[in-house]
C-alpha positions as CSV (number, residue, x, y, z in Angstrom):
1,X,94.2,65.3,112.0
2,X,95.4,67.9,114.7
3,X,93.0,70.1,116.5
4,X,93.2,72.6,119.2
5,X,92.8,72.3,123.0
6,X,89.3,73.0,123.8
7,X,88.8,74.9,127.1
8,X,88.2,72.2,129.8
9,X,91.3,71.0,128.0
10,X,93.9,73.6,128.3
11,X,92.0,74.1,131.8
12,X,93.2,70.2,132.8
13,X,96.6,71.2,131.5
14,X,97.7,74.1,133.6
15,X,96.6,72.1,136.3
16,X,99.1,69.5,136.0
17,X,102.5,69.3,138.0
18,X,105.7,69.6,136.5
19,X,107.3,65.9,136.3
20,X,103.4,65.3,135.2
21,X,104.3,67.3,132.1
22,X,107.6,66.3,132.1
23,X,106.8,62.4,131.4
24,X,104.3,63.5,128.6
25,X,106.9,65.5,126.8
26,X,108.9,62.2,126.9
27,X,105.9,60.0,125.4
28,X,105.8,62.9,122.8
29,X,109.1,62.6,121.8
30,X,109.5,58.6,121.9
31,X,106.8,58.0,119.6
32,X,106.1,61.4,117.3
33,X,109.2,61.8,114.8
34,X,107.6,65.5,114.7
35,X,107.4,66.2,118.3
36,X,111.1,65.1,119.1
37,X,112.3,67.3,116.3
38,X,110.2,70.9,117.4
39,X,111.3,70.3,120.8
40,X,115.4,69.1,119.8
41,X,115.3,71.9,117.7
42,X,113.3,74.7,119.5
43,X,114.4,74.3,122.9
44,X,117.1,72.1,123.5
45,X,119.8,73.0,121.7
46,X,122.5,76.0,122.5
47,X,122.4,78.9,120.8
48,X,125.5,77.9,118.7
49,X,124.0,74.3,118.5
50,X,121.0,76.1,116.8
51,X,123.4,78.2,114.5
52,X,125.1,74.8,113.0
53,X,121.6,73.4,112.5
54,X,120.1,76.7,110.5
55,X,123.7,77.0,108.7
56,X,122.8,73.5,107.6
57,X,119.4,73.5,106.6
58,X,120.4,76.5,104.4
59,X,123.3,74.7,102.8
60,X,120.7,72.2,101.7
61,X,118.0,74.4,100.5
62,X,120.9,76.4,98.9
63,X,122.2,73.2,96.6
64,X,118.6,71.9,96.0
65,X,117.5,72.4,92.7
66,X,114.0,71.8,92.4
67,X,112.1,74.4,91.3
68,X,108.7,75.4,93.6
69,X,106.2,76.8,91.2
70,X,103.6,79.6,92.0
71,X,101.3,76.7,94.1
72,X,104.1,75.3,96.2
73,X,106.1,78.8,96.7
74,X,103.7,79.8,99.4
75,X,104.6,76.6,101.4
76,X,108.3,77.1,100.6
77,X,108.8,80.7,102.0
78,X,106.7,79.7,104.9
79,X,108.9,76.4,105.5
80,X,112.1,79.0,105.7
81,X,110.3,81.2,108.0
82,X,110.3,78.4,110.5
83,X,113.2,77.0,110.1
84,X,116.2,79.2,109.2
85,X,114.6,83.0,109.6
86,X,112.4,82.6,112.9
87,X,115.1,80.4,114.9
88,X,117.9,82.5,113.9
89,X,116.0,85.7,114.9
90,X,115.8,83.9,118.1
91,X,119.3,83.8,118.9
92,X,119.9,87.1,117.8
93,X,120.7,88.5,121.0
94,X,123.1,85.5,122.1
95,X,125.4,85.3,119.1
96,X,125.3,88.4,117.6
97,X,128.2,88.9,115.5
98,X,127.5,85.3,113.9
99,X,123.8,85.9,113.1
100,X,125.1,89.1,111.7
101,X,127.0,87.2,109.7
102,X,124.5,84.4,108.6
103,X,121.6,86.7,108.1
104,X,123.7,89.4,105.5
105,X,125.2,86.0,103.9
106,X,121.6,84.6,103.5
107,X,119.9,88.4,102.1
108,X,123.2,89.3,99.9
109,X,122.2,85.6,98.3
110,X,118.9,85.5,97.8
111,X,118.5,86.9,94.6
112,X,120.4,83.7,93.0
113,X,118.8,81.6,95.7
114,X,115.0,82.7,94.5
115,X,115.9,81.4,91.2
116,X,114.3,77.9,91.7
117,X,111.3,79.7,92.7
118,X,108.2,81.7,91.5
119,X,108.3,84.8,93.3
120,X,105.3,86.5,91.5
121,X,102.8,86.1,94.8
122,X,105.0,87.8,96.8
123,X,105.3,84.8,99.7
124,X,109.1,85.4,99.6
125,X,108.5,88.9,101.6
126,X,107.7,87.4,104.8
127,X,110.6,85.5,104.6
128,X,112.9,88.5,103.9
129,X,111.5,90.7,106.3
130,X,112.2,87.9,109.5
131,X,115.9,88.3,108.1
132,X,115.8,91.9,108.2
133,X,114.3,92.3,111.3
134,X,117.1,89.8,112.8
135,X,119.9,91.4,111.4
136,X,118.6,94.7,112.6
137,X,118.6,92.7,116.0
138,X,121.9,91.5,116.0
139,X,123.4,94.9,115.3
140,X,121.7,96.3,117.7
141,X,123.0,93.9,120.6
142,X,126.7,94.5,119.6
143,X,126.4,97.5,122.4
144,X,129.7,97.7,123.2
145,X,130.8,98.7,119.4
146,X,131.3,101.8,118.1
147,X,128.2,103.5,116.3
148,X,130.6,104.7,113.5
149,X,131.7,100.7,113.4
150,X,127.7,100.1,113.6
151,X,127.1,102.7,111.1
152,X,129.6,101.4,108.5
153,X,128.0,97.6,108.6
154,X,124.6,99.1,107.8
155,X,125.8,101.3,105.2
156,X,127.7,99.1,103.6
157,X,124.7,95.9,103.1
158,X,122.2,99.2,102.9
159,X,123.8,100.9,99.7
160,X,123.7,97.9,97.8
161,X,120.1,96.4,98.8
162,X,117.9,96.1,95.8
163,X,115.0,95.2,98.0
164,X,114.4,98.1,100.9
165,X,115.4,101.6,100.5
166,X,116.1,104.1,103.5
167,X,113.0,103.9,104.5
168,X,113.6,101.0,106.6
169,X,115.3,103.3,108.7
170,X,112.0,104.6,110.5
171,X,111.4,100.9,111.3
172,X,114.6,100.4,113.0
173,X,115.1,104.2,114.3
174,X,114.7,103.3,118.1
175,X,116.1,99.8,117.9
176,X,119.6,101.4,116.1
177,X,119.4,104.7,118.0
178,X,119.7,108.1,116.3
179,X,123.3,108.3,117.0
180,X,124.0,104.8,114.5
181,X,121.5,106.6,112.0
182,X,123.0,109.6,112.3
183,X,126.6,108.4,111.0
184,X,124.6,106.5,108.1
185,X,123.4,109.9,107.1
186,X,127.0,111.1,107.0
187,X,128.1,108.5,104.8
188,X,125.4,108.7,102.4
189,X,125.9,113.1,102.2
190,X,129.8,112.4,101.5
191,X,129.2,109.7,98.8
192,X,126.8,112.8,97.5
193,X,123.9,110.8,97.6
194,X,121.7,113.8,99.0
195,X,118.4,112.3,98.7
196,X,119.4,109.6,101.1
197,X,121.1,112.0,103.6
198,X,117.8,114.1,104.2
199,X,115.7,110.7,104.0
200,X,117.1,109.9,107.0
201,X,117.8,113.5,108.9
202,X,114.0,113.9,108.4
203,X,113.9,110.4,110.3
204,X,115.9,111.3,113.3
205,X,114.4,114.8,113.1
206,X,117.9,116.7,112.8
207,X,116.3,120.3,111.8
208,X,120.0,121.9,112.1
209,X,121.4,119.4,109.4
210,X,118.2,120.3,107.1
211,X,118.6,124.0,107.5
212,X,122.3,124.1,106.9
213,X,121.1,121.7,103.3
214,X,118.6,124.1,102.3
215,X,121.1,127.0,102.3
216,X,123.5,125.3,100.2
217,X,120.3,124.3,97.8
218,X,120.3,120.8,98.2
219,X,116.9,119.5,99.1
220,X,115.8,116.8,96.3
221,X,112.3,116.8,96.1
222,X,109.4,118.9,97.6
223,X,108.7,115.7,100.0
224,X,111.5,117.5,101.8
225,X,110.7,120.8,101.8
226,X,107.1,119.5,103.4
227,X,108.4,117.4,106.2
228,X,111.1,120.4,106.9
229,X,108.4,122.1,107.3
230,X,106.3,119.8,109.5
231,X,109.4,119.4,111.9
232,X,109.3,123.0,112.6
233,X,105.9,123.4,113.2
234,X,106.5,120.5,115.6
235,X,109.3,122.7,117.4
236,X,106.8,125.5,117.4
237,X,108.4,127.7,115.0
238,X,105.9,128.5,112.5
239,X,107.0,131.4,111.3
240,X,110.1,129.8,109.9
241,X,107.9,127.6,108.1
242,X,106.2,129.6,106.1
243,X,109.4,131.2,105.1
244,X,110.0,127.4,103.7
245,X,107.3,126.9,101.9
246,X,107.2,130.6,100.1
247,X,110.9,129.6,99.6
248,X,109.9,127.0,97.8
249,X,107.4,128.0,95.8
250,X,109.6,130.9,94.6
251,X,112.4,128.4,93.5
252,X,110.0,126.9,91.2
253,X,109.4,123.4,93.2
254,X,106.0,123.6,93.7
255,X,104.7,123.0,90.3
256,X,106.1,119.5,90.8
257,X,104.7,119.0,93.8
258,X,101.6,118.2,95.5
259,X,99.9,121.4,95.5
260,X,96.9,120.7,98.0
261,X,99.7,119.4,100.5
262,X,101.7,123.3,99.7
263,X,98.4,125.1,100.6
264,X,97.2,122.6,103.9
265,X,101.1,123.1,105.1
266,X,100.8,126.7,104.1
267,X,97.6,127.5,105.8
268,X,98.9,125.2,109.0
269,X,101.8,126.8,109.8
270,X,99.6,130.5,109.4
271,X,97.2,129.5,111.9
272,X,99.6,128.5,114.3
273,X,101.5,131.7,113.5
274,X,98.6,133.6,114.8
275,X,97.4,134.8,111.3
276,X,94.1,133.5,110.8
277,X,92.4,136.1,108.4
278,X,95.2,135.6,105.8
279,X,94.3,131.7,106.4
280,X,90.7,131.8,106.3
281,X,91.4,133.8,103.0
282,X,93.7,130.9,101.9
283,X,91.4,127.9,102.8
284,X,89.1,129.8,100.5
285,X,91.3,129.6,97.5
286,X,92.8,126.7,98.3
287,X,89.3,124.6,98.0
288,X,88.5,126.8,95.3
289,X,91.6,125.1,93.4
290,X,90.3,121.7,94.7
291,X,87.3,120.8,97.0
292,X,88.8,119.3,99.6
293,X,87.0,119.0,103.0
294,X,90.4,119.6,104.9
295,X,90.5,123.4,103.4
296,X,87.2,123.6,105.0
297,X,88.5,122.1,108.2
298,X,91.2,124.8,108.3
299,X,89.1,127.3,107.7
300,X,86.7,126.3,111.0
301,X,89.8,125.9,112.8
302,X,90.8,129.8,111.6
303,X,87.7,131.1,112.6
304,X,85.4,132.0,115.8
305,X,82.2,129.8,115.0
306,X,82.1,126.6,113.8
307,X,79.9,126.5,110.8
308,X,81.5,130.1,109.5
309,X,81.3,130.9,105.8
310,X,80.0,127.2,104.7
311,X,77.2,128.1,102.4
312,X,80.4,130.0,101.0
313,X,81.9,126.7,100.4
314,X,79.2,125.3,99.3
315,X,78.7,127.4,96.8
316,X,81.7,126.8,95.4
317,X,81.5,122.8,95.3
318,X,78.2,123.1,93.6
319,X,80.0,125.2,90.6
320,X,82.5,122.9,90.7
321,X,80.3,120.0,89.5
322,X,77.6,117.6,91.2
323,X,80.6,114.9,92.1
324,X,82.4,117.8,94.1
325,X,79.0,119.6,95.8
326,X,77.9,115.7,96.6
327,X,81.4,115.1,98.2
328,X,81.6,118.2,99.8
329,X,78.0,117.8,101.6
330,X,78.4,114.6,102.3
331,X,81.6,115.3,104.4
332,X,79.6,117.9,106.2
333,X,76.8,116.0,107.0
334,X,74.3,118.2,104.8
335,X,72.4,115.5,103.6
336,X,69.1,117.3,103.3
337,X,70.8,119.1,100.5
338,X,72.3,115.7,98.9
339,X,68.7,114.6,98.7
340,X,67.7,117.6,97.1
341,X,70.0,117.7,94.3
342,X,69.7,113.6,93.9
343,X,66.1,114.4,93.5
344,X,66.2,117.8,91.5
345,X,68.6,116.1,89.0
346,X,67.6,114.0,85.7
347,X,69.1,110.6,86.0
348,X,71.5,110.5,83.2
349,X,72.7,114.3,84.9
350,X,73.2,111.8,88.0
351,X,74.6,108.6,86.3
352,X,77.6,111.2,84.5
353,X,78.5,113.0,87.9
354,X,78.6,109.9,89.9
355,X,80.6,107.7,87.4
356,X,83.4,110.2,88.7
357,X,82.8,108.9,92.6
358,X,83.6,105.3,93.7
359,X,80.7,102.7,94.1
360,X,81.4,102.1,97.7
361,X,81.4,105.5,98.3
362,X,77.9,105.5,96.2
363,X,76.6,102.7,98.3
364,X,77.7,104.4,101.5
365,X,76.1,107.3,101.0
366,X,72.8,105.6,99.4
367,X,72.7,103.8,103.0
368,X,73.5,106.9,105.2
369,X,70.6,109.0,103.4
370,X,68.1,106.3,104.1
371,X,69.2,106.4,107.9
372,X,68.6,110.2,107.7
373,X,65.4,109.6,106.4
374,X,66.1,110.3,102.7
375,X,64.3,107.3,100.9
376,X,63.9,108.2,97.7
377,X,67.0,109.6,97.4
378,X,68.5,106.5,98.8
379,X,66.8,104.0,96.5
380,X,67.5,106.1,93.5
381,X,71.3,106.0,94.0
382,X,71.0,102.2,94.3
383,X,69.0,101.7,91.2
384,X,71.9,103.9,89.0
385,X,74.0,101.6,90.6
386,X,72.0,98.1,89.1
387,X,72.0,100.4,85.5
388,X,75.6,100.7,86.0
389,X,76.6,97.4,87.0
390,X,74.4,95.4,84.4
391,X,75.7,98.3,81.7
392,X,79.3,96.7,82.2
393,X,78.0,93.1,80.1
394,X,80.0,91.2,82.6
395,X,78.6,88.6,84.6
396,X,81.4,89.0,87.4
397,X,79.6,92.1,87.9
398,X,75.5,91.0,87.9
399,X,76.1,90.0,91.9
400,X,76.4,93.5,92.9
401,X,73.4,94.4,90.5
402,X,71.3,92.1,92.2
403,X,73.0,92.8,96.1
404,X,72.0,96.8,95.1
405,X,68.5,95.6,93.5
406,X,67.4,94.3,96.9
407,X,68.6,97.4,98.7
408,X,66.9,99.6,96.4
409,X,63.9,97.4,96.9
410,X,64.5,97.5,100.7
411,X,65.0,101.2,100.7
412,X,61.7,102.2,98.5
413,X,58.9,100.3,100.5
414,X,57.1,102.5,102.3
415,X,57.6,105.2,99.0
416,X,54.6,105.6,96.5
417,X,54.4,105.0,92.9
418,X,54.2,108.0,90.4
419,X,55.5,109.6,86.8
420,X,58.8,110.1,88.3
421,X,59.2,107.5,90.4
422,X,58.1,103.8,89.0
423,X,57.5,101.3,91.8
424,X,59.4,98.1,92.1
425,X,57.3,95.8,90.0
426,X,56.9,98.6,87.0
427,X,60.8,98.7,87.5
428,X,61.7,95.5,87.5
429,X,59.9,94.9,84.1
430,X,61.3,98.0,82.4
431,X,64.8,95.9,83.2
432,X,64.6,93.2,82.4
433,X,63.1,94.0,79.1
434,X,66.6,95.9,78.7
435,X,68.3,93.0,79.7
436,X,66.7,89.8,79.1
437,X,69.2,88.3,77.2
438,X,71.7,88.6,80.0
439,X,70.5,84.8,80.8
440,X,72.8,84.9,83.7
441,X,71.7,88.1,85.3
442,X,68.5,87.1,86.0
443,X,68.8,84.2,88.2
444,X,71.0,85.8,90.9
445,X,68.2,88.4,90.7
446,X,65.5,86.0,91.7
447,X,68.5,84.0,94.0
448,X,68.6,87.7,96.1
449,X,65.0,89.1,95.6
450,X,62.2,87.3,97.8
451,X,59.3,87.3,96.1
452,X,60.8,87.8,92.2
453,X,60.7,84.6,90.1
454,X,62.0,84.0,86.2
455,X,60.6,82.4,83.0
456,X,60.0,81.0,79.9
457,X,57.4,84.2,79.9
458,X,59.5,86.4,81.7
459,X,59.7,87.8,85.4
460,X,57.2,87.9,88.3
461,X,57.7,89.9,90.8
462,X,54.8,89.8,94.4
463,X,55.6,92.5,96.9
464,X,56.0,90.0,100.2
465,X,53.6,91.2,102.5
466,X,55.3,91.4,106.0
């Protein structure tokens, strides 16, 4: 059984001499079939000694045909990591017209290589990305080609891959260079295949190749009519912009688009223009259409003070539902007005808005109110949150029922009992007789909830007295 150095031991280590560490690299190798082969392999061979040794290994792997089920695939993809992808990724840079060579051989088969093995967990992706990422190397170190020559090699493995798509390309932008991905773009606009051509301009940021598409009306999808229009508010041209995006939405693109991405563009490219009544006005509408904090944002950033017009948004979240006015005043830390309507509202009201929210998001904001000194507030949202849990009559979910139990409990301590408001023992009861006959609620109940014990004649629950 191996273990790692501890720190007096790596300390004793570093302190040896060289031919010290020299003679115990030689035990190593003399007696640990293991050692000799890690350090054989991994540092004394020659590049093209390491080539013929992963050209090997693959050959073998290649003609094997046992097949590595979903268990044993992890431990097969790893296995190829470290021994064909990792070392050939190492010598990348010192043969790198053969590793080409290897690594496009190795990707173009791997379809029919995977064969003998279950892919389903997804293992095989490490794998694949070490050979992408050596390839990408090994291209990149032929300096002295041609990009067009580059260019062509890319395109030519690229247009067939069934595995990455172009946008690989902002991976490798700096390590191929914008002149490489440039000519890529070429070859994909000739071969028509448009999408592809402004995937990549968008990459390498080449506004005059994007303005001269959108005149001939050749933009694919609003996804490029936005990052157009991000790229000139990054040259500072705002104005040109919003002459985009109105563009667009007059060709009829938007109604297939994000439209909450149109209107924060929109109103973006307005403030920066100058033109901050029209996007106050726009912010407005645009959380009116959905209550989005970031309209809100803009708006702040359009105007003199801060907290301008936000009982105006407010208003507007609260008509919009108790999910959306909760989100809303969550986001600007109005939680005096959360508790409020938590409170004011008749739990089933509450249960119905906040199925629409997330449960961590619940739980998040059930914990923040009780920081803020919200209490009750706080232990009511956990207690919809045991109702809820226990309501889905499946045991996988009775842990967080009794996890949100004991918050609830924690929360509600120093909170007195009335009408509205049962106290934790009265509670407790009412639940479980709801829920008795969930037999296996109960015990990871009294498992999380010092003081509560179960039955033949029910619960007992004794407040612990701290």
């Amino acid at each position: 059984m191996t273990t790692e150095l501890n720190k007096k031991q790596s300390e004793l280590l570093k302190s040896m001499t060289q031919e010290v560490l020299i003679n115990i690299i030689h035990d190593l190798a003399q007696d640990n079939k293991q050692a000799r082969t890690t350090l054989i392999n991994g540092y004394l061979l020659s590049a093209p000694d390491v080539l013929k040794t992963i050209e090997k290994e693959y050959s073998r792997r290649a003609k094997s045909k046992h097949f590595y089920d979903y268990y044993e695939a992890d431990a097969f993809y790893d296995e190829l990591t470290r021994s064909i992808a990792q070392p050939l990724e190492k010598i990348a840079v010192a043969l790198p017209e053969e590793v080409e060579r290897l690594s496009v051989k190795i990707m173009l088969e791997f379809e029919k290589f995977s064969e003998n093995s279950d892919t389903s967990s997804g293992s095989w992706m490490d794998y694949y990305s070490v050979l992408l990422d050596t390839w990408m190397k090994s291209l990149a170190a032929q300096k002295n080609s041609d990009p067009a020559f580059i260019a062509q090699k890319v395109f030519n493995f690229i247009v067939n891959e069934v595995y990455f798509g172009c946008g690989i390309f902002k991976k490798y932008r700096t390590l191929l260079g914008a002149d490489v991905l440039r000519k890529i773009r070429d070859m994909y606009y000739q071969k028509k295949r448009n999408r592809e051509a402004l995937d990549i301009s968008i990459i390498i940021k080449d506004n005059n190749f994007l303005s001269e598409t959108l005149k001939k009306g050749e933009f694919c999808r609003p996804e490029h009519y936005f990052d157009y229009a991000r790229l000139l508010m990054e040259e500072v041209r705002p104005g040109e912009a919003i002459e985009l995006l109105l563009y667009m939405e007059r060709v009829g693109d938007k109604q297939y688009s994000d439209k909450s991405t149109w209107d924060e563009l929109f109103i973006t490219a307005l403030i920066e223009d100058g033109r901050d009544e029209e996007a106050r006005e726009k912010s407005i509408a645009a959380f009116s259409f959905q209550c989005d904090t970031r309209f809100y944002r803009l708006h702040t950033k359009a105007s003199i003070k801060e907290d301008d017009d936000v009982q105006v948004f407010i208003n507007i979240a609260k008509e919009k539902g108790l999910d959306s006015y909760i989100c809303f005043t969550s986001d600007v830390g109005r939680f005096d007005l959360i508790n409020d309507c938590i409170t004011d509202s008749s739990k089933e009201e509450l249960a119905r808005s906040l199925a629409y929210l997330t449960n961590s998001f619940v739980r998040t904001l059930s914990s923040t109110l009780y920081k803020h000194g919200y209490a009750l507030s706080a232990t009511l949202l956990r207690r919809i949150l045991v109702e809820d849990a226990i309501n889905q009559a499946k045991s996988k979910y009775y842990s967080y029922a009794a996890s949100d139990m004991k918050k609830a409990i924690d929360y509600s301590e120093d909170l007195e009992d009335g009408p509205q408001f049962p106290g934790t023992e009265s509670y407790l009861r009412t639940l479980y007789e709801q829920n008795k006959r969930k037999t296996s609620l109960w015990p990871l109940m009294a498992e999380k909830i010092q003081g509560l014990s179960v039955g033949k004649n029910g619960i007992c629950y004794k407040r612990s007295q701290a």
